[in-house]
N, CA, C and O atoms as a Tripos MOL2 file, in Angstrom:
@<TRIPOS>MOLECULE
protein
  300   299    75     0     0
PROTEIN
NO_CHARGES

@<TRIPOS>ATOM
      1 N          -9.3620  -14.1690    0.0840 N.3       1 UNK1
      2 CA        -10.2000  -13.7760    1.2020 C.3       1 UNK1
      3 C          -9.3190  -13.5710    2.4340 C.2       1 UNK1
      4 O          -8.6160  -14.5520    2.6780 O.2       1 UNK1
      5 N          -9.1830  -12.5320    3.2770 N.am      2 UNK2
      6 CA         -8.7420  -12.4480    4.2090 C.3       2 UNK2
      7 C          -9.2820  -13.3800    5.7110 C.2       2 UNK2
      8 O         -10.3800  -13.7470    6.1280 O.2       2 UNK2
      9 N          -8.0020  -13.4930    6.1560 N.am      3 UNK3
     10 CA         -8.3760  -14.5310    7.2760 C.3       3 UNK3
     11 C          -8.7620  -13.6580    8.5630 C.2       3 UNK3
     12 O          -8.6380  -14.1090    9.7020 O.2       3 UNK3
     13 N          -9.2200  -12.4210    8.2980 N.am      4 UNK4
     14 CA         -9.6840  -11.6430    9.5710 C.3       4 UNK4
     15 C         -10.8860  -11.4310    9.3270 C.2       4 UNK4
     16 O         -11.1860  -11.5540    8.1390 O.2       4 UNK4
     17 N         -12.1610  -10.9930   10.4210 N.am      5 UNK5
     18 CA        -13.2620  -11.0160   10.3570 C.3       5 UNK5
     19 C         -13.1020   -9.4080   10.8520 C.2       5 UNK5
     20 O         -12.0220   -8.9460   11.2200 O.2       5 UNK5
     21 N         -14.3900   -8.6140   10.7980 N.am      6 UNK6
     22 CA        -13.9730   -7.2060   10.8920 C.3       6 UNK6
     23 C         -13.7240   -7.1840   12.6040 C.2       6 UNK6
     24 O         -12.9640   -6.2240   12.7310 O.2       6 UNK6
     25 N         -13.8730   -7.5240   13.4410 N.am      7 UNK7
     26 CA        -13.9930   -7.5440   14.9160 C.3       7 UNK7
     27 C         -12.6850   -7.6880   15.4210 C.2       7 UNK7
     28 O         -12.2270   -7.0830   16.3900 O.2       7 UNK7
     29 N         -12.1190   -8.4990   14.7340 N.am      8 UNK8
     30 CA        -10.4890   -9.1560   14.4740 C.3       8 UNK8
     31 C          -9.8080   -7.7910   14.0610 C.2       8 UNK8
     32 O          -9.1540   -6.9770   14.7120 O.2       8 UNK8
     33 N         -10.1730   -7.8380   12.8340 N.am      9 UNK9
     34 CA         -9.2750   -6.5880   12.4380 C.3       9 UNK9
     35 C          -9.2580   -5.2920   12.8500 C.2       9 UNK9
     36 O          -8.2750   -4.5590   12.7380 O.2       9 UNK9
     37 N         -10.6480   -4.8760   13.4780 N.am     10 UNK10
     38 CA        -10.6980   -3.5210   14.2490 C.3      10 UNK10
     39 C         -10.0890   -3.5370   15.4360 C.2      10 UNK10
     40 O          -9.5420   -2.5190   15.8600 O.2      10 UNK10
     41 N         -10.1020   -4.7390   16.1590 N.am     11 UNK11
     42 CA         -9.2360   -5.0890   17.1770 C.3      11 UNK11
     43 C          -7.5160   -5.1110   17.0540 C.2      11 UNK11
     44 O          -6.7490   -4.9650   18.0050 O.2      11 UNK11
     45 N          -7.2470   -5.2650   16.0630 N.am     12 UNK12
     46 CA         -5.6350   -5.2980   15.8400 C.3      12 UNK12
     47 C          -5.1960   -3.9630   15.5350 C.2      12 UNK12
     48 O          -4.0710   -3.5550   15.8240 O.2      12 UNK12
     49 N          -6.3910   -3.0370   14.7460 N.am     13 UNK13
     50 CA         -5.7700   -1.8940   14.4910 C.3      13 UNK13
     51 C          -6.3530   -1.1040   15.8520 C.2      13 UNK13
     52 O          -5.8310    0.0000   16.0050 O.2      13 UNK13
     53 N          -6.9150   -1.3160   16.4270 N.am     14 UNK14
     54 CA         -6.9090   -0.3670   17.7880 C.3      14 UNK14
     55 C          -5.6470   -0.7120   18.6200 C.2      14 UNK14
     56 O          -5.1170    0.2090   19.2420 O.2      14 UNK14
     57 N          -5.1970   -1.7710   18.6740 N.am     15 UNK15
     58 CA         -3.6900   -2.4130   19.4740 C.3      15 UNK15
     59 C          -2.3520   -1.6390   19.0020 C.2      15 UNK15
     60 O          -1.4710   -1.1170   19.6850 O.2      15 UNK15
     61 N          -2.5610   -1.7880   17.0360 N.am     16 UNK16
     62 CA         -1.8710   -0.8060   16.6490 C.3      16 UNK16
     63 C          -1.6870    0.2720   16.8870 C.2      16 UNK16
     64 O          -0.5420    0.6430   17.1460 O.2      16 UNK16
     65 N          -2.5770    1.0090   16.8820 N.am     17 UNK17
     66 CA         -3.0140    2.7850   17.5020 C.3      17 UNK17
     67 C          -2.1220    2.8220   18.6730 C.2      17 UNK17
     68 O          -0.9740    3.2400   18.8240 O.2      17 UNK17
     69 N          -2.9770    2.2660   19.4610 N.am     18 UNK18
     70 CA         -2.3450    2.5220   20.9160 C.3      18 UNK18
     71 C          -0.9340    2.3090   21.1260 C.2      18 UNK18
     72 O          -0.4940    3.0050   22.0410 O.2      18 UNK18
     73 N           0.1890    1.3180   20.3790 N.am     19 UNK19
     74 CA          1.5630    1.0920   20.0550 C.3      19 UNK19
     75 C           2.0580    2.0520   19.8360 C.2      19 UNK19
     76 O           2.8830    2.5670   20.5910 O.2      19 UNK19
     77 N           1.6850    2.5280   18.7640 N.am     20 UNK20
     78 CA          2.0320    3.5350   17.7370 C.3      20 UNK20
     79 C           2.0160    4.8890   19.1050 C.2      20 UNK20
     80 O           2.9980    5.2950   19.7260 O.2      20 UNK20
     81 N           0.9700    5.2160   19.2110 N.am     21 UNK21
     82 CA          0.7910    6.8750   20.3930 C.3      21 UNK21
     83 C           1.8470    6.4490   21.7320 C.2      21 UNK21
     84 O           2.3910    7.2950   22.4420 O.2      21 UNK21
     85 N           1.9730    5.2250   21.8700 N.am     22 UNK22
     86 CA          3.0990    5.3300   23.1400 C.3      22 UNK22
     87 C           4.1240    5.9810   22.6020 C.2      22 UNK22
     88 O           4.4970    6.8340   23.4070 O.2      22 UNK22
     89 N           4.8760    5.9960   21.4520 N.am     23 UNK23
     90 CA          5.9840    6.7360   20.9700 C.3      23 UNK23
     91 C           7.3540    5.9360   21.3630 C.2      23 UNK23
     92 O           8.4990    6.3710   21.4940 O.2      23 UNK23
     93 N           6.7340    4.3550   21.5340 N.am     24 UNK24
     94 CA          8.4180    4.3910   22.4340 C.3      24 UNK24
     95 C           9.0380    2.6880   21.5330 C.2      24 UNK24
     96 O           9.6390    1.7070   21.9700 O.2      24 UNK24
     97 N           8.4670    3.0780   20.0510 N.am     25 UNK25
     98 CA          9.0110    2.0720   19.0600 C.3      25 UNK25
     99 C          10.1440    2.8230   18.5990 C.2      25 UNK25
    100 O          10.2700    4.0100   18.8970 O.2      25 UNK25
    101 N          11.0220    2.1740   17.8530 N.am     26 UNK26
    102 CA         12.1890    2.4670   17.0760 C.3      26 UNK26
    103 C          11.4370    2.8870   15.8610 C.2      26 UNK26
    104 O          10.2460    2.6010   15.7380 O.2      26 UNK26
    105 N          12.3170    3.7830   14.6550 N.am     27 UNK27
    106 CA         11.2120    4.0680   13.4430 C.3      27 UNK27
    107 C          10.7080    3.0160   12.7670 C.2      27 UNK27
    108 O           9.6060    3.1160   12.2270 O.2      27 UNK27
    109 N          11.5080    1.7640   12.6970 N.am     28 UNK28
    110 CA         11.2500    0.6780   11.3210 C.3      28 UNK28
    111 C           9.9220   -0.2220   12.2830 C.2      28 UNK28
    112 O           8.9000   -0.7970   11.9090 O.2      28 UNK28
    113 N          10.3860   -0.0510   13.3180 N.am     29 UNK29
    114 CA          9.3090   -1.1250   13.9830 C.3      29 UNK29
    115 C           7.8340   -0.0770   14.0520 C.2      29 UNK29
    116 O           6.7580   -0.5910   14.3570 O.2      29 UNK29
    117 N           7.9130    1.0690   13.8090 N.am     30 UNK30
    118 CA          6.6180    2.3710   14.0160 C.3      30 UNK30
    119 C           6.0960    1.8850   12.2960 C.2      30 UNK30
    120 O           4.9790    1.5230   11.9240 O.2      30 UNK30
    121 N           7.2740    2.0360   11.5540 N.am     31 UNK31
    122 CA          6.6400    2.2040   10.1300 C.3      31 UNK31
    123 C           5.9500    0.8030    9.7520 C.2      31 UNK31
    124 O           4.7760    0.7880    9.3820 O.2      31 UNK31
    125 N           6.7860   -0.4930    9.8650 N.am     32 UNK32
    126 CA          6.0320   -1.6960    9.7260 C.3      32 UNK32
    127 C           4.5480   -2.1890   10.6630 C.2      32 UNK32
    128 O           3.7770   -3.0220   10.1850 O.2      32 UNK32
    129 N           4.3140   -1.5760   11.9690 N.am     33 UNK33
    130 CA          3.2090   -1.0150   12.3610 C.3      33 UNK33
    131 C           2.1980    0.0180   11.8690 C.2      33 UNK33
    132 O           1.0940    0.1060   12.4070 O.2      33 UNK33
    133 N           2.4770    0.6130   11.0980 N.am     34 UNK34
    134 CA          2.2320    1.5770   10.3530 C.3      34 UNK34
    135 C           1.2880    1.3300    9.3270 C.2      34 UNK34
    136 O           0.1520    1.7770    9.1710 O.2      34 UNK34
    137 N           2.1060    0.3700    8.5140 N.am     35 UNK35
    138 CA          1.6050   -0.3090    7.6140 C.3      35 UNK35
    139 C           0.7980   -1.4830    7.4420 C.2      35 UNK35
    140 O           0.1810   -1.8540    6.4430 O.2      35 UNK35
    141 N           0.9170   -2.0790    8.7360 N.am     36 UNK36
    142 CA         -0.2400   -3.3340    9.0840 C.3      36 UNK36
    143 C          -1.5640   -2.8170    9.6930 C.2      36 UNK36
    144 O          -2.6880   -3.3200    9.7270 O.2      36 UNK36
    145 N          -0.9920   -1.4720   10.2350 N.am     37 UNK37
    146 CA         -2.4530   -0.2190   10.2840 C.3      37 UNK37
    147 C          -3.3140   -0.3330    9.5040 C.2      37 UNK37
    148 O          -4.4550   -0.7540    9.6980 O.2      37 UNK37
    149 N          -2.6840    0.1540    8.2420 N.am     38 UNK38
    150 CA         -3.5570    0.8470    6.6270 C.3      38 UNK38
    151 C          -3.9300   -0.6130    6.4380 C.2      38 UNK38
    152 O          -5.0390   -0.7620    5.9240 O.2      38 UNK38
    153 N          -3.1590   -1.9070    6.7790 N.am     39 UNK39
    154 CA         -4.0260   -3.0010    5.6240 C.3      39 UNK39
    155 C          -5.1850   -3.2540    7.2320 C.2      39 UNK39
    156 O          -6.2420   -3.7410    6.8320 O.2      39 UNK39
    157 N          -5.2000   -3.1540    8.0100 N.am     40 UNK40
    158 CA         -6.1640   -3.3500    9.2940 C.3      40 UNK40
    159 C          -7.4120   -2.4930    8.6990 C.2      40 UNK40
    160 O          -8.5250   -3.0150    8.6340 O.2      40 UNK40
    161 N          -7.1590   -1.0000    8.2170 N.am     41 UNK41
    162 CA         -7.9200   -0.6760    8.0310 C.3      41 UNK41
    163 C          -8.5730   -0.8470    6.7790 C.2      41 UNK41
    164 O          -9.7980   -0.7890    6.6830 O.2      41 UNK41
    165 N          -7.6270   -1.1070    5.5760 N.am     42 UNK42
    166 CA         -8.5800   -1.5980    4.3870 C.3      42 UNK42
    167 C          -9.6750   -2.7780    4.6430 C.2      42 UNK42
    168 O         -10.8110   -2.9140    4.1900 O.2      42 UNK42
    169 N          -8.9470   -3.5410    5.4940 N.am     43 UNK43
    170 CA         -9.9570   -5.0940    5.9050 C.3      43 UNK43
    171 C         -11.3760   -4.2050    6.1620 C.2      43 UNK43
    172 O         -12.4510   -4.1360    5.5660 O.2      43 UNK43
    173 N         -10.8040   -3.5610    7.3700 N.am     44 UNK44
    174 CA        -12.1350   -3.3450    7.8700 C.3      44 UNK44
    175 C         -12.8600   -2.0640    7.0490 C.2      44 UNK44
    176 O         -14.0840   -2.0110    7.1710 O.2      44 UNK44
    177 N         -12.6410   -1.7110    6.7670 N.am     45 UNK45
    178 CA        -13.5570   -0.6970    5.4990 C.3      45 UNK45
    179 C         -14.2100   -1.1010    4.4910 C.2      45 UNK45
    180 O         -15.2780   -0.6580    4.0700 O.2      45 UNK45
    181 N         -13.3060   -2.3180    3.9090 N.am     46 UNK46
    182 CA        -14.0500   -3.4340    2.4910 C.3      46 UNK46
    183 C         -15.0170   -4.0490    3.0550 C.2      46 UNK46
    184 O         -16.0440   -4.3380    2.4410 O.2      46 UNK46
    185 N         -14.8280   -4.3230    4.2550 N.am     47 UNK47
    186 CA        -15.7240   -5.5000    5.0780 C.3      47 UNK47
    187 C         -16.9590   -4.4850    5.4390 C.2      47 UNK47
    188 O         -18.0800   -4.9440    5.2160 O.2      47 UNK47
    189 N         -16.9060   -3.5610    5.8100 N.am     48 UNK48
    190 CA        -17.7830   -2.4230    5.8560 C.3      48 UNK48
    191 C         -18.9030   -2.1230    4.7830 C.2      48 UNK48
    192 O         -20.0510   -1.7510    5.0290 O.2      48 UNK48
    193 N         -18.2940   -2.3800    3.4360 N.am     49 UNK49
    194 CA        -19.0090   -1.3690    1.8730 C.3      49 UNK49
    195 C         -19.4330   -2.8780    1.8900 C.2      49 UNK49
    196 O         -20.6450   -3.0470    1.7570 O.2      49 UNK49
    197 N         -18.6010   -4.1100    2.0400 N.am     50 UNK50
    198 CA        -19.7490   -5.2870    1.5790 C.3      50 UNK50
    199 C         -21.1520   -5.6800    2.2830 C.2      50 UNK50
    200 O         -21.9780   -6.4700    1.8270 O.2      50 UNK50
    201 N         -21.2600   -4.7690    3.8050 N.am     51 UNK51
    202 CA        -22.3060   -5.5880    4.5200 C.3      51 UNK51
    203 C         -23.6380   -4.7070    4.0410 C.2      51 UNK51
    204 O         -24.8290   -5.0160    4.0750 O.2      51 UNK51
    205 N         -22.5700   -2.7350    3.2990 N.am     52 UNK52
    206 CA        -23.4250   -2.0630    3.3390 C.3      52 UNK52
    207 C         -24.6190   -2.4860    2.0090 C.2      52 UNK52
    208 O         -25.8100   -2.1770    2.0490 O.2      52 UNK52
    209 N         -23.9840   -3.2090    0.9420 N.am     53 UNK53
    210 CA        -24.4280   -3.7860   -0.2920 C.3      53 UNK53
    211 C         -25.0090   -4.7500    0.2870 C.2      53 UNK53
    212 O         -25.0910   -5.3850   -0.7640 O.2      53 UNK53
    213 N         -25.4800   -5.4170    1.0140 N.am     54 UNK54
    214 CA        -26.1440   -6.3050    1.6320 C.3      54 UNK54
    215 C         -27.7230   -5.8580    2.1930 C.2      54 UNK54
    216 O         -28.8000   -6.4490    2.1060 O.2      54 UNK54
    217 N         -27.3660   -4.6180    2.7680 N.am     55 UNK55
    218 CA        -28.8080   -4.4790    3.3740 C.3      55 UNK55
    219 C         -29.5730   -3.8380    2.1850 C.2      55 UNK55
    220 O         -29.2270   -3.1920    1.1960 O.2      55 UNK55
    221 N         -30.7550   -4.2810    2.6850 N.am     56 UNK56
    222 CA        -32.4660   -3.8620    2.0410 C.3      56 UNK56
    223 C         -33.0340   -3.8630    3.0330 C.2      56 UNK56
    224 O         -32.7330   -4.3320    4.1310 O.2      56 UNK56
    225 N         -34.1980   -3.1410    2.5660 N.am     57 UNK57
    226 CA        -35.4230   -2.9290    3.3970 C.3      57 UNK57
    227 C         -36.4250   -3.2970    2.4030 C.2      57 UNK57
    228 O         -36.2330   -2.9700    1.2320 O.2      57 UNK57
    229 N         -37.9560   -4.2380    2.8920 N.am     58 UNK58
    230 CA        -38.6320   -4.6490    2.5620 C.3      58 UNK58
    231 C         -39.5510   -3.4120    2.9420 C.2      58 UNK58
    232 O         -39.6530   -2.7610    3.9820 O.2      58 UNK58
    233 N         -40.1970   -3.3320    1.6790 N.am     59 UNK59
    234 CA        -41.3350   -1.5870    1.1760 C.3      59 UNK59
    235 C         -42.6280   -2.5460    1.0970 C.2      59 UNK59
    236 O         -42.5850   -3.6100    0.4810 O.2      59 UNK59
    237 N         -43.7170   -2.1180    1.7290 N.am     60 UNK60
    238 CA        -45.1860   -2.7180    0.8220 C.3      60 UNK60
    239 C         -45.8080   -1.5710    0.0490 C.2      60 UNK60
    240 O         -46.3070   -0.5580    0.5410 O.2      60 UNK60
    241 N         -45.6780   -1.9520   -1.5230 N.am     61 UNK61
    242 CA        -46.1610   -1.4760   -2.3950 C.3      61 UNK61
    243 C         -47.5370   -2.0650   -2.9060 C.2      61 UNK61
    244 O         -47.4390   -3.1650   -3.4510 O.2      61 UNK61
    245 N         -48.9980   -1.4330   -2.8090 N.am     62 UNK62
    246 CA        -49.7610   -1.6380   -2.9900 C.3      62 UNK62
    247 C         -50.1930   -3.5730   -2.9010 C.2      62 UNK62
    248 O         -50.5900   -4.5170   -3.5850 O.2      62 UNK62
    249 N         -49.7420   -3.1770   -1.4930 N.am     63 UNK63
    250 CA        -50.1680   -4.7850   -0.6610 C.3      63 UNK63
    251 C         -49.2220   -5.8360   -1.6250 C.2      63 UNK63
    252 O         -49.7200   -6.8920   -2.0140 O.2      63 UNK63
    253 N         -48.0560   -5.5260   -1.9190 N.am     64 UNK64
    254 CA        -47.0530   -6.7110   -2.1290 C.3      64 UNK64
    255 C         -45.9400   -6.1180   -1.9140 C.2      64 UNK64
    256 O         -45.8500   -4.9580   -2.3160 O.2      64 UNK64
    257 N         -44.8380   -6.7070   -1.2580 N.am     65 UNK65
    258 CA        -43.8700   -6.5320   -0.8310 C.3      65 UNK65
    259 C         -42.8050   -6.6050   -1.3990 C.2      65 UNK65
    260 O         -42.4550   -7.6950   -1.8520 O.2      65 UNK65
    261 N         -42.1200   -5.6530   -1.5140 N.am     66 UNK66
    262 CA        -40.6040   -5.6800   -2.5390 C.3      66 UNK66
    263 C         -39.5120   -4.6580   -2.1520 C.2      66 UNK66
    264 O         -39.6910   -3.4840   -1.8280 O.2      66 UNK66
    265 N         -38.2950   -5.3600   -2.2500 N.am     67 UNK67
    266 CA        -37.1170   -5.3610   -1.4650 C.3      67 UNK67
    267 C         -36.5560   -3.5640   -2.3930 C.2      67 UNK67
    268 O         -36.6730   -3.3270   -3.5950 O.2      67 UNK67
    269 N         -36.2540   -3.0640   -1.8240 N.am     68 UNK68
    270 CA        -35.6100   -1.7290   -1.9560 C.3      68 UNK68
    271 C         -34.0080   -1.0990   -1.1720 C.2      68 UNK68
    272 O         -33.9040   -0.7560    0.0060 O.2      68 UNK68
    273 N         -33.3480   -1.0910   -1.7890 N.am     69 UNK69
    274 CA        -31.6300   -0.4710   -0.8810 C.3      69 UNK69
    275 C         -32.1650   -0.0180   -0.3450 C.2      69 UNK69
    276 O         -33.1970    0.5390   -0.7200 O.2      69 UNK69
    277 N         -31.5830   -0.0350    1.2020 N.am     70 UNK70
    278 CA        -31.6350    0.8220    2.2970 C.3      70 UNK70
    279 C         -30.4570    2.0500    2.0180 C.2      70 UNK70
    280 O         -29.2800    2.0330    1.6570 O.2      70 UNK70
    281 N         -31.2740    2.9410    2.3250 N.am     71 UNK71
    282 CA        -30.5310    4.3620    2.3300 C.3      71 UNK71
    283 C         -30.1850    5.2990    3.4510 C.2      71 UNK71
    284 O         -31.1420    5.9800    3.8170 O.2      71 UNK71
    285 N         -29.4760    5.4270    3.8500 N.am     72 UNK72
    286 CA        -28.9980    5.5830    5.3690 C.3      72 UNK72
    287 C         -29.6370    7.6570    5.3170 C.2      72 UNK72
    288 O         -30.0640    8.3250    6.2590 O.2      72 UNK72
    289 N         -29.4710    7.9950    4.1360 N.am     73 UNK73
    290 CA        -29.4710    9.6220    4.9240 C.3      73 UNK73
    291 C         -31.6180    9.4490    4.5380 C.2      73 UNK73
    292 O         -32.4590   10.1510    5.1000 O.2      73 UNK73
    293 N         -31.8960    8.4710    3.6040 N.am     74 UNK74
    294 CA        -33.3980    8.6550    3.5880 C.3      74 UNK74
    295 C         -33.7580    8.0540    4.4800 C.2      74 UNK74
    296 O         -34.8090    8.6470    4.7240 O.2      74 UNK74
    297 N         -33.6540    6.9820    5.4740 N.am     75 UNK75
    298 CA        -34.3590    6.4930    6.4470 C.3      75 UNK75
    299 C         -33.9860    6.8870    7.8330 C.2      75 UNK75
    300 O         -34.6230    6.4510    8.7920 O.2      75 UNK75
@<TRIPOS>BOND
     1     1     2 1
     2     2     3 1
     3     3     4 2
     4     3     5 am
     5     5     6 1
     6     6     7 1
     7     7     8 2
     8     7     9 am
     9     9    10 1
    10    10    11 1
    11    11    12 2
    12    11    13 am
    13    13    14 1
    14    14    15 1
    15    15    16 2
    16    15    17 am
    17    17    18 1
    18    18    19 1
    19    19    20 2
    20    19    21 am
    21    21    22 1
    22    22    23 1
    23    23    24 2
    24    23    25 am
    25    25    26 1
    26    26    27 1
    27    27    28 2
    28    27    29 am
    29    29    30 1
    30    30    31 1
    31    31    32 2
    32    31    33 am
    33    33    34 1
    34    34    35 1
    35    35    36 2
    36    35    37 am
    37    37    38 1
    38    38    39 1
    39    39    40 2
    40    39    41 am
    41    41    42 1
    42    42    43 1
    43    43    44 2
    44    43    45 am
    45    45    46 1
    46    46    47 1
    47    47    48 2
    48    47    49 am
    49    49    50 1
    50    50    51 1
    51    51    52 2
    52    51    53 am
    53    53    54 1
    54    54    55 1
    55    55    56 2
    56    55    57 am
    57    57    58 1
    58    58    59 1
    59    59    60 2
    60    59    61 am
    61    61    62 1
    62    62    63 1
    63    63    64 2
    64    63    65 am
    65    65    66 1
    66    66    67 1
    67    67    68 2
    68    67    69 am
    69    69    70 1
    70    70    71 1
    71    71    72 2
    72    71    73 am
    73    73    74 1
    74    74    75 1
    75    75    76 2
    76    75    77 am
    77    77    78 1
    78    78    79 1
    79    79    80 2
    80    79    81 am
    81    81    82 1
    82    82    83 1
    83    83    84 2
    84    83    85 am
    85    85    86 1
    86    86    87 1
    87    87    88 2
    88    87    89 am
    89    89    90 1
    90    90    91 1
    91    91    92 2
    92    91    93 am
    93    93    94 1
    94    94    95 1
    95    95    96 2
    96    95    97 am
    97    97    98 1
    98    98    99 1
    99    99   100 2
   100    99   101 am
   101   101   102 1
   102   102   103 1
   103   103   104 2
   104   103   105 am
   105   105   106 1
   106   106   107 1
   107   107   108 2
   108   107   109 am
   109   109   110 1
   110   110   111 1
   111   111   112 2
   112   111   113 am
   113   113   114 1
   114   114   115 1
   115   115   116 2
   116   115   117 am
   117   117   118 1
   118   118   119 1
   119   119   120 2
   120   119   121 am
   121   121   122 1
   122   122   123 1
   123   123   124 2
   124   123   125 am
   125   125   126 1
   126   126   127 1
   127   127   128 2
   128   127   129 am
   129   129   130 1
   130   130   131 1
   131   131   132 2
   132   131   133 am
   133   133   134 1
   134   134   135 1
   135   135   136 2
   136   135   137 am
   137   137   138 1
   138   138   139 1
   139   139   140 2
   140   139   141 am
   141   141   142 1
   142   142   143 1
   143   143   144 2
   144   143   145 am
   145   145   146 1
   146   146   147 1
   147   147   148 2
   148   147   149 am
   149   149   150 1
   150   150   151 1
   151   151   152 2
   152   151   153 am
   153   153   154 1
   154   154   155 1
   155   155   156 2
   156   155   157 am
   157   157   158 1
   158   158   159 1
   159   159   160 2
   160   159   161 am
   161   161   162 1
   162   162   163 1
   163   163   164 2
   164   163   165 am
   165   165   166 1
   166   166   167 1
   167   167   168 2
   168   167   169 am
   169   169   170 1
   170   170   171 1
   171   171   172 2
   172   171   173 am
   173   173   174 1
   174   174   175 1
   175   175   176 2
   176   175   177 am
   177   177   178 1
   178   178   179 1
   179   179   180 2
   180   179   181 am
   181   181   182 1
   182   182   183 1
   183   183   184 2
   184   183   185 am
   185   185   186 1
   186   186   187 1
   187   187   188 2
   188   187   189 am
   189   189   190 1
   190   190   191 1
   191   191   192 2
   192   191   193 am
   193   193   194 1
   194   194   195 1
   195   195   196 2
   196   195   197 am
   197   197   198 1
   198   198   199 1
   199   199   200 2
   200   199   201 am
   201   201   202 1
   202   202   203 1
   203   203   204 2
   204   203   205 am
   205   205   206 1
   206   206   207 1
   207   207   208 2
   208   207   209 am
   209   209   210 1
   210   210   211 1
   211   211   212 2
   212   211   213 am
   213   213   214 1
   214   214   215 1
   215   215   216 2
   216   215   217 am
   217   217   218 1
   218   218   219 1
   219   219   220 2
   220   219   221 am
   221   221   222 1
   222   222   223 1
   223   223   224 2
   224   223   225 am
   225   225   226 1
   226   226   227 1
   227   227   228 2
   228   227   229 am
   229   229   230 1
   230   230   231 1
   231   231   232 2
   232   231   233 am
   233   233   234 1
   234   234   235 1
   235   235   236 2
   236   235   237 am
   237   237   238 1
   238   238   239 1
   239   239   240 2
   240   239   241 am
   241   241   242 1
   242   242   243 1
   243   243   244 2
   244   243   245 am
   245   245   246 1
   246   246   247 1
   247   247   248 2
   248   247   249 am
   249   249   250 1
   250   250   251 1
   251   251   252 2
   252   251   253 am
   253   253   254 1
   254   254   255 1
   255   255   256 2
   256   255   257 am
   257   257   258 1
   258   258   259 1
   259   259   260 2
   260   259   261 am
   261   261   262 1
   262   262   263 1
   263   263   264 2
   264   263   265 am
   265   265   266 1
   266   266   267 1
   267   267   268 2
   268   267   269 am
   269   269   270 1
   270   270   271 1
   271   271   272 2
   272   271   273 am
   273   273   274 1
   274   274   275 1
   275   275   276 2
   276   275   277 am
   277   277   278 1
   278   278   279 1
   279   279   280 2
   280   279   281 am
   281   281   282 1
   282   282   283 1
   283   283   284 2
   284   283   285 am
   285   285   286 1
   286   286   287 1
   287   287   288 2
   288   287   289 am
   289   289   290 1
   290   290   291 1
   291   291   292 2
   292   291   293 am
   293   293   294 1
   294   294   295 1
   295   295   296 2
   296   295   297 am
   297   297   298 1
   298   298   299 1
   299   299   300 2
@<TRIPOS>SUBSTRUCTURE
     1 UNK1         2 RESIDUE 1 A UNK
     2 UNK2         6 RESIDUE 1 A UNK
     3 UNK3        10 RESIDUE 1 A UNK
     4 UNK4        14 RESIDUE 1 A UNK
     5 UNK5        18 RESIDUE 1 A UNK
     6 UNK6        22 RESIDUE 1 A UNK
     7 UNK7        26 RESIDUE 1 A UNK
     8 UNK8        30 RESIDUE 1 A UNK
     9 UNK9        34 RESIDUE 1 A UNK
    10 UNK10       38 RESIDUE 1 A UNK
    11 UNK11       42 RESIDUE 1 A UNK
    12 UNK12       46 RESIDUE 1 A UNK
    13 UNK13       50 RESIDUE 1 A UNK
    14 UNK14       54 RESIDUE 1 A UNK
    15 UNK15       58 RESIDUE 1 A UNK
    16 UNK16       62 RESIDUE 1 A UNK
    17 UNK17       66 RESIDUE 1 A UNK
    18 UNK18       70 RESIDUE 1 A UNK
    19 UNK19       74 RESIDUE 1 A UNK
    20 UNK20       78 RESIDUE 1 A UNK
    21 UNK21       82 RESIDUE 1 A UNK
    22 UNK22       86 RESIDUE 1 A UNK
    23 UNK23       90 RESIDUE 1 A UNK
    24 UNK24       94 RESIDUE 1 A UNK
    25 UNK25       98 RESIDUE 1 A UNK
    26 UNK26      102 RESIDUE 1 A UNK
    27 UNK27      106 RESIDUE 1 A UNK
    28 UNK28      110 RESIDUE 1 A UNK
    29 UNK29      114 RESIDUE 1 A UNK
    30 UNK30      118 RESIDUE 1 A UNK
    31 UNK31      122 RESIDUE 1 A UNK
    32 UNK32      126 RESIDUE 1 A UNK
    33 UNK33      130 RESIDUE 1 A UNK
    34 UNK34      134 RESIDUE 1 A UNK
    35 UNK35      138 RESIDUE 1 A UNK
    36 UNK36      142 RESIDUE 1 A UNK
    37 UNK37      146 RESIDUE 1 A UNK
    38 UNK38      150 RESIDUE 1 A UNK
    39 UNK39      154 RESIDUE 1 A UNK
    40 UNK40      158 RESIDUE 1 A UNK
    41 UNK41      162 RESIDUE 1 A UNK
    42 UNK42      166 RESIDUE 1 A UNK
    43 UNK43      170 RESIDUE 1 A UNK
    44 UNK44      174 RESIDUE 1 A UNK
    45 UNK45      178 RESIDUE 1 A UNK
    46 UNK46      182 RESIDUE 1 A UNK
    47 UNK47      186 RESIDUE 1 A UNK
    48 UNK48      190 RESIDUE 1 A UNK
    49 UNK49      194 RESIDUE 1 A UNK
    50 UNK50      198 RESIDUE 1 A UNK
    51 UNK51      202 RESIDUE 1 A UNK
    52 UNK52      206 RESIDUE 1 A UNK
    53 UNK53      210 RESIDUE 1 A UNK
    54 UNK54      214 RESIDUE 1 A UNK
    55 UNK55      218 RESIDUE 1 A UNK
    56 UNK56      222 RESIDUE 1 A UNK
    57 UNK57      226 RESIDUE 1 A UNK
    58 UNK58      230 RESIDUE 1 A UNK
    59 UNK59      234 RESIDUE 1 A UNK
    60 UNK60      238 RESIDUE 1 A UNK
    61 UNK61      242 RESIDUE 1 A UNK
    62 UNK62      246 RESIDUE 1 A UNK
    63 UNK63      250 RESIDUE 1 A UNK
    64 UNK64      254 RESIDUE 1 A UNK
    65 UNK65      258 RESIDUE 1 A UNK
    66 UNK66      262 RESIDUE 1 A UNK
    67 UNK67      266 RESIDUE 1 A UNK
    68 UNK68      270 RESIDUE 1 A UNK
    69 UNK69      274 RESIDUE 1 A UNK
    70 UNK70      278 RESIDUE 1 A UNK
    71 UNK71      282 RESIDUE 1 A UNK
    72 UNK72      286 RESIDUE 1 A UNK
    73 UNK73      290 RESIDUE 1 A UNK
    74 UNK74      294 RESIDUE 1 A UNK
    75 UNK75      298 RESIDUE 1 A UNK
């Protein structure tokens, strides 16, 4: 389990970004930034698809209620 929460990690890779566009790293220190980018952003993308597997929406079907995936382009 990663020890970052997505808020954490979107936060480190925006710090990254902004490092990175100053232009005024050496290459190895750009590329090892670089690369703590892509895992910043895997965190926060996995952390993303798990909250999306999480939501439902509660449907009433003929006066009883039952849980259905929420579907982002149908609702």
């Amino acid at each position: 389990m990663s020890k970052y929460n997505y808020e954490t990690a979107y936060e480190k890779l925006e710090e990254i970004m902004k490092t990175l566009e100053a232009g005024s790293l050496p290459l190895d220190e750009s590329l090892r930034l670089y690369e703590e980018g892509i895992k910043m952003y895997r965190i926060c993308s996995g952390l993303l698809e798990k909250a999306q597997l999480k939501i439902a929406k509660l449907v009433d079907k003929d006066g009883e209620w039952i849980e259905e995936n929420f579907n982002v382009q149908e609702d």
